[in-house]
C-alpha positions as CSV (number, residue, x, y, z in Angstrom):
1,X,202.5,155.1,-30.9
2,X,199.7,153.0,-31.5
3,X,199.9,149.3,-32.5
4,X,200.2,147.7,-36.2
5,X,197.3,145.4,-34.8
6,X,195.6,148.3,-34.2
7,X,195.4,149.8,-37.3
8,X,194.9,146.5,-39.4
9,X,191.8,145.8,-37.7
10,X,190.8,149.3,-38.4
11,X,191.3,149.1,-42.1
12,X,189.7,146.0,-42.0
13,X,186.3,147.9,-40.3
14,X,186.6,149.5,-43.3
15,X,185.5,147.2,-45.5
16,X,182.4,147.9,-44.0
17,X,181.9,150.3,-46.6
18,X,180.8,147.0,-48.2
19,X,177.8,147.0,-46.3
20,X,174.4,145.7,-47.3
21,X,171.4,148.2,-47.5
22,X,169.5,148.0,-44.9
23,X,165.8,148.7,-46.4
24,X,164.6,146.8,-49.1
25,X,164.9,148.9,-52.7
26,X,162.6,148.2,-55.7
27,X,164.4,146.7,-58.4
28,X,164.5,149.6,-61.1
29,X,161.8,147.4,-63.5
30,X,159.3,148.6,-60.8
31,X,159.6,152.0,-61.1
32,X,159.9,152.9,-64.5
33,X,155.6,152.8,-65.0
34,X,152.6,150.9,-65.1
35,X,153.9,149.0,-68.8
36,X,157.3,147.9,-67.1
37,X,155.2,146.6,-63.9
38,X,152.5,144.6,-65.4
39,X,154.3,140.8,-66.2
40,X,151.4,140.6,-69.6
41,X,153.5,143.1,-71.6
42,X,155.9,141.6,-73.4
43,X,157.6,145.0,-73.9
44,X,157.6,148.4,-72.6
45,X,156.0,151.4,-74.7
46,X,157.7,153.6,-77.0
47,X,159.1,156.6,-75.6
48,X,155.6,158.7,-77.0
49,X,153.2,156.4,-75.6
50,X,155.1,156.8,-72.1
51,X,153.8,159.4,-69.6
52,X,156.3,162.2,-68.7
53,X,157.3,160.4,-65.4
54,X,157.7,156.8,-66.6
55,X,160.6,158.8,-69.0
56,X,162.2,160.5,-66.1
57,X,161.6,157.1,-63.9
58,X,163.4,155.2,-66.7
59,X,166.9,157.5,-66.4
60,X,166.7,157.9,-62.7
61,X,165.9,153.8,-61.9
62,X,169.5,152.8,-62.5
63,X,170.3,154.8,-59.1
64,X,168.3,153.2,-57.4
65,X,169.6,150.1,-55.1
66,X,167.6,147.2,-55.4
67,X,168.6,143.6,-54.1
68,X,170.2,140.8,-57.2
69,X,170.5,137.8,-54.8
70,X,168.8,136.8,-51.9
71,X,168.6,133.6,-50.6
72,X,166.4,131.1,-49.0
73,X,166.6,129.2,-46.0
74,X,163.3,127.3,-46.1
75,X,159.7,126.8,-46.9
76,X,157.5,130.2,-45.7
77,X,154.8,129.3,-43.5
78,X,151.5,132.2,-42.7
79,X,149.6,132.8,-39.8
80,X,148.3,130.0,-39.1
81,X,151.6,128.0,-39.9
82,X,150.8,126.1,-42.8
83,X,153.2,125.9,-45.4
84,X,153.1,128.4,-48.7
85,X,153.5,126.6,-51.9
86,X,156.5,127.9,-54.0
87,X,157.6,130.2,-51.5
88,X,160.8,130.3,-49.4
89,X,161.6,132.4,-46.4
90,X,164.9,134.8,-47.4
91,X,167.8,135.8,-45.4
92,X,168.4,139.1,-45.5
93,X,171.1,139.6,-43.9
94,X,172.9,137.5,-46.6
95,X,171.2,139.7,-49.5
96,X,173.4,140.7,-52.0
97,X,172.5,144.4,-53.5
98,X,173.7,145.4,-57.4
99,X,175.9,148.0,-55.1
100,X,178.2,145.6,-53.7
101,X,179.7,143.5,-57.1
102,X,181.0,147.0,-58.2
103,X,182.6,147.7,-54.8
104,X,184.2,143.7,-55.3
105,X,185.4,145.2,-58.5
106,X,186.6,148.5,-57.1
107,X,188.8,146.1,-54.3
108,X,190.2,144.1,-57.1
109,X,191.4,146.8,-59.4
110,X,192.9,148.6,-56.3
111,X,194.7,145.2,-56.2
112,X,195.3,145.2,-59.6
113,X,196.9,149.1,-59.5
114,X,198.6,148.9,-56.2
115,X,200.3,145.6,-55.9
116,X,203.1,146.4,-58.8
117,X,203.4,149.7,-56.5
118,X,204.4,147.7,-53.9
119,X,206.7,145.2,-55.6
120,X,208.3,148.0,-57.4
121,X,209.9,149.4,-53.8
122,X,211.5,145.9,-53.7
123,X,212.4,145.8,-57.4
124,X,213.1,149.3,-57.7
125,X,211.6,149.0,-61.4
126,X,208.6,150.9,-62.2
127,X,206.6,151.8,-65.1
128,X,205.4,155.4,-66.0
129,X,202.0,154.3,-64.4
130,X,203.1,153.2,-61.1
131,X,205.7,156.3,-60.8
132,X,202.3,158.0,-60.9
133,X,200.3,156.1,-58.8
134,X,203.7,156.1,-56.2
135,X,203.6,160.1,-56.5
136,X,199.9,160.1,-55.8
137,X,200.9,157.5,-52.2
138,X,203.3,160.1,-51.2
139,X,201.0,163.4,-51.6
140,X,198.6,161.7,-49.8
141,X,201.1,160.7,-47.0
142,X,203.1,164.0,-46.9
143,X,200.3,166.7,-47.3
144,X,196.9,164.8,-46.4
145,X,198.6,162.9,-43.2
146,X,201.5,164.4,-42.1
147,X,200.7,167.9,-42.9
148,X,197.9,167.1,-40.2
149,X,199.3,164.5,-37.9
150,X,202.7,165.0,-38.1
151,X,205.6,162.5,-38.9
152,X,206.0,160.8,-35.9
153,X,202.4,160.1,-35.0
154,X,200.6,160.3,-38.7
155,X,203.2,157.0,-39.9
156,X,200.9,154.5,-38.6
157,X,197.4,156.1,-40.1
158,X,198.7,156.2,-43.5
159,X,198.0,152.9,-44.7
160,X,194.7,153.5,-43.1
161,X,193.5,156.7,-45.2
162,X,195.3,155.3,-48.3
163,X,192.9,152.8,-48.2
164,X,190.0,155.4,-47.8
165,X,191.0,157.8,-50.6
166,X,191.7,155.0,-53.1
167,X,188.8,153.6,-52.2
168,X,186.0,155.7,-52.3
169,X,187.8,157.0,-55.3
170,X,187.9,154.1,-57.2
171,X,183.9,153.6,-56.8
172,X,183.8,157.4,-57.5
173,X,185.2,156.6,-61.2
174,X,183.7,152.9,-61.7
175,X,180.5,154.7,-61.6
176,X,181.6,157.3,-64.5
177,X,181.8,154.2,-67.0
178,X,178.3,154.5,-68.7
179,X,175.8,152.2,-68.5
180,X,174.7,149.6,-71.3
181,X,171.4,149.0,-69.9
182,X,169.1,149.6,-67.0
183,X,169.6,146.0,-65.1
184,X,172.3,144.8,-63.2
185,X,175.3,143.6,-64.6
186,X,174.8,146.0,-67.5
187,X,174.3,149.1,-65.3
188,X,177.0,150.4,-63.6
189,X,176.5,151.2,-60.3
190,X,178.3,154.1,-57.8
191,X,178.7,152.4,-54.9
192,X,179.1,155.8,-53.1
193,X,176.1,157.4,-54.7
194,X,173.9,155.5,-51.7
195,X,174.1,156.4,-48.0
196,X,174.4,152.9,-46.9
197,X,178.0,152.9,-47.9
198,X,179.2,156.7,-47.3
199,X,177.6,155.6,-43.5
200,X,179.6,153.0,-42.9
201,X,183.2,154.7,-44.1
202,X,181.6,157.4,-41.3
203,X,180.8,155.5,-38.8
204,X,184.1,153.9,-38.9
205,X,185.5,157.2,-38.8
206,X,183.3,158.1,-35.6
207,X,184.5,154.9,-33.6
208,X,188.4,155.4,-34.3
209,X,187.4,159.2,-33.0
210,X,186.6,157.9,-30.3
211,X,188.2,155.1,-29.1
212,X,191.8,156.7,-29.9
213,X,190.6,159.4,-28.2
214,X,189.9,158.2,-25.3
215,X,192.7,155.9,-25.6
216,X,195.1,158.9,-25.2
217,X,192.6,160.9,-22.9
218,X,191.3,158.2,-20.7
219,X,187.3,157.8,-21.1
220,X,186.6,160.6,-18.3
221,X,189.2,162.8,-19.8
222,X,188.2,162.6,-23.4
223,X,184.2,163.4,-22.4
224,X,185.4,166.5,-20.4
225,X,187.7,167.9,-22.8
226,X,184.4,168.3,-24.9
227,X,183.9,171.3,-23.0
228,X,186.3,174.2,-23.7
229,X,188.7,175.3,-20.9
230,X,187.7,178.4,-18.8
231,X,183.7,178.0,-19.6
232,X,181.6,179.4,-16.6
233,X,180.1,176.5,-14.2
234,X,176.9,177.4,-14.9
235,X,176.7,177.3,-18.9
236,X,179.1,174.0,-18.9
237,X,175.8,171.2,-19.2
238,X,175.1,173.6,-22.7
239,X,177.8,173.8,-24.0
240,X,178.5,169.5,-23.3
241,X,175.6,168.9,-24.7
242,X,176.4,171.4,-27.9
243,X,180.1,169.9,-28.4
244,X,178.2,166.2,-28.0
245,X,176.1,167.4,-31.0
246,X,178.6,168.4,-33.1
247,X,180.8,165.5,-32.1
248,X,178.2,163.4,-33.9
249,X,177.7,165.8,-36.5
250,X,180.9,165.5,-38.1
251,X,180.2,162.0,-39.5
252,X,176.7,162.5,-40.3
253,X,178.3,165.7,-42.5
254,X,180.6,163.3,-44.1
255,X,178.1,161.0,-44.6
256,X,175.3,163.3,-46.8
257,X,178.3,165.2,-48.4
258,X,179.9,162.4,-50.0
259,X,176.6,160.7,-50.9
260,X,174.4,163.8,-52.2
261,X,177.6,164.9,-54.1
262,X,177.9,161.6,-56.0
263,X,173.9,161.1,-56.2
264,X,173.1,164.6,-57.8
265,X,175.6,164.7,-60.4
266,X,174.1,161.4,-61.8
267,X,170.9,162.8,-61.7
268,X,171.4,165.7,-63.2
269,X,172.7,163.9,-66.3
270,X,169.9,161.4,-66.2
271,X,167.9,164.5,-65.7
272,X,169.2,165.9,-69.1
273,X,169.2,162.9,-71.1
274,X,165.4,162.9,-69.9
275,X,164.5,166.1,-71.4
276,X,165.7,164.9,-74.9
277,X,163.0,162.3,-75.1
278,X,160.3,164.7,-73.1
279,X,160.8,167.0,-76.3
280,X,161.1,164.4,-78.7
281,X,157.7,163.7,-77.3
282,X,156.0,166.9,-76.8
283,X,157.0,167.8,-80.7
284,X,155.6,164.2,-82.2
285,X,158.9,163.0,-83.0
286,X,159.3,165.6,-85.8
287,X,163.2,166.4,-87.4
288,X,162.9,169.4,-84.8
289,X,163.7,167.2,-81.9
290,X,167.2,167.4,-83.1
291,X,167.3,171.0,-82.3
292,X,166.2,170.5,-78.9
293,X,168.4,167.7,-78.2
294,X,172.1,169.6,-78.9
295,X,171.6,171.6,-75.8
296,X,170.2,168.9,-73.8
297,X,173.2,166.6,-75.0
298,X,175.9,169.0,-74.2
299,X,174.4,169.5,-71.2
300,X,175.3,166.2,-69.6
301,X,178.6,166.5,-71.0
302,X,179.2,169.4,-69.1
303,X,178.0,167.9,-66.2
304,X,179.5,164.3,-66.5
305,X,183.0,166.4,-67.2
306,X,182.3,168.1,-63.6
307,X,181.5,165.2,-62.3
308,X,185.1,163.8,-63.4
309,X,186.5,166.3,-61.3
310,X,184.0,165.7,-58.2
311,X,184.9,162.0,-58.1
312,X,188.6,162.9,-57.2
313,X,187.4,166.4,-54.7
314,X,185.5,164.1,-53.0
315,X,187.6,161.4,-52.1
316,X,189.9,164.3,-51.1
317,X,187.6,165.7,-49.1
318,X,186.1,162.5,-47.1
319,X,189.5,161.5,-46.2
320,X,191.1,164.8,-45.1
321,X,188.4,165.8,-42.9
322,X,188.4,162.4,-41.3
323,X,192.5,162.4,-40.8
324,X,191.3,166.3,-39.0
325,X,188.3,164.9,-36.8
326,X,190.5,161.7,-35.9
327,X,193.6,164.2,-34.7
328,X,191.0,166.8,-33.5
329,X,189.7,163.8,-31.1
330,X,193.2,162.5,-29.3
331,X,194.6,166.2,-29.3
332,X,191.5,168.3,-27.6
333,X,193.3,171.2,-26.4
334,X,194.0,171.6,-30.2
């Protein structure tokens, strides 16, 4: 049985799902044309005087992560190491991203939700809301974790991948709530919707693959059980280096599924919200543009009422494939 300790540091690793982008992202103003760029217009164009991109840029900037706060440490010096008027050298490792308030936000409504839950096992009151969200802690611990790990060994990972489901899930449906603008704190953001953050939820799953599984293997054992039993001698360097692959395939998969799931469904939306101002445009603005926006319009009510659905498949998936990799690690000969 592995220790509590154990497992609170890793649900603590998995705050690192809060992690800061690592490459500098223009701030949406930058990308939405040559109007929005240049500081001597007071105002953007109208929506005919924009180009066809600069409409598409406009719905597809608020996807894109761009930095809100960064902060300085100092005066900048150049080359030769004089001193730059009016300009101060940032730290960007303490750069704060208009992904990360919305993932402070997700953390405090899980408080919010969850901490009745927990008060009502003591009480032994509970509203219809937190019998729900109690059902929803029990499906995940009877047929996510135990239906996997079993009783015995899947009691300590549940607190674990509650975390991970209600998690990812709750950015999943904070980034549903539509936007009132294109600039942080009016847009909503989905935290998940970036690769930064689904990499860090997989990377965490890649360590605890592998340090629990060699914690029950032993190192040498866990890096030979890579290769199947009865393999000829000769083929067993291929078929490491294949099952080495895949090994660090699984997380890079849960990575790009999780975040080009969440990504293209907002785009696709943008995409058609998009076309009802291209044809507003390419008819003049004339009453017609009516008839060409209906279809646009329902549209991205179609999509946004898949993408309802996607935000709770997805959290589904993420976690149960990562409870399978996790088991599949300490039990090889599974």
């Amino acid at each position: 049985m592995l220790s509590s300790r154990f497992l609170i540091t890793a649900s603590c690793c998995l705050l690192a799902g809060l992690a800061t982008p690592g490459l500098r992202s223009q701030h949406p103003a930058e990308v939405v044309g040559h109007a929005a760029q240049d500081p001597g217009h007071a105002k953007a164009p109208g929506t005919l005087q924009m180009s066809n991109a600069d409409i598409f840029n406009q719905q597809f900037s608020h996807s894109v992560p761009y930095a809100i706060f960064e902060p300085g440490i100092g005066p900048r010096f150049d080359g030769n190491g004089l001193e730059k008027d009016g300009h101060e050298e940032k730290v960007s490792l303490f750069t704060v991203y208009n992904v990360q308030p919305w993932q402070w936000i997700c953390l405090g409504l899980m408080a919010a939700v969850f901490l009745p839950v927990l008060g009502s096992f003591r009480s032994g009151r509970a509203g219809w809301f937190t019998r729900v969200m109690r059902g929803f802690c029990h499906w995940i611990r009877d047929e996510m974790v135990y239906a996997v790990m079993g009783k015995e060994e899947g009691r300590a990972f549940v607190p674990l991948f509650l975390f991970t489901f209600f998690f990812i899930m709750f950015q999943n449906v904070v980034g549903l709530v539509p936007s009132l603008g294109h600039h942080f704190p009016l847009a909503i953001y989905t935290a998940t919707g970036t690769p930064y953050v689904t990499a860090a939820f997989a990377i965490v799953t890649l360590l605890l693959m592998l340090v629990l599984g060699m914690k029950r293997n032993g190192v040498f054992g866990f890096w030979k059980g890579l290769v199947p039993h009865g393999v000829p001698v000769v083929i067993v360097p291929l078929m490491f280096v294949i099952e080495f692959v895949s090994l660090l395939v699984k997380p890079f998969a849960l990575t790009i599924r999780l975040f080009a799931n969440m990504l293209s469904g907002h785009l696709v939306i943008a995409a058609a919200i998009g076309l009802v101002f291209l044809f507003a445009k390419m008819q003049g603005g004339a009453i017609t543009s009516y008839l060409t926006a209906l279809p646009c319009l329902g549209m991205a009510i179609f999509i946004y009422i898949i993408e309802a659905f996607v935000t709770l498949l997805q959290a589904y998936i993420f976690t149960f494939l990562s409870i399978n990799f996790i088991y599949q690690s300490m039990h090889q000969d599974h």
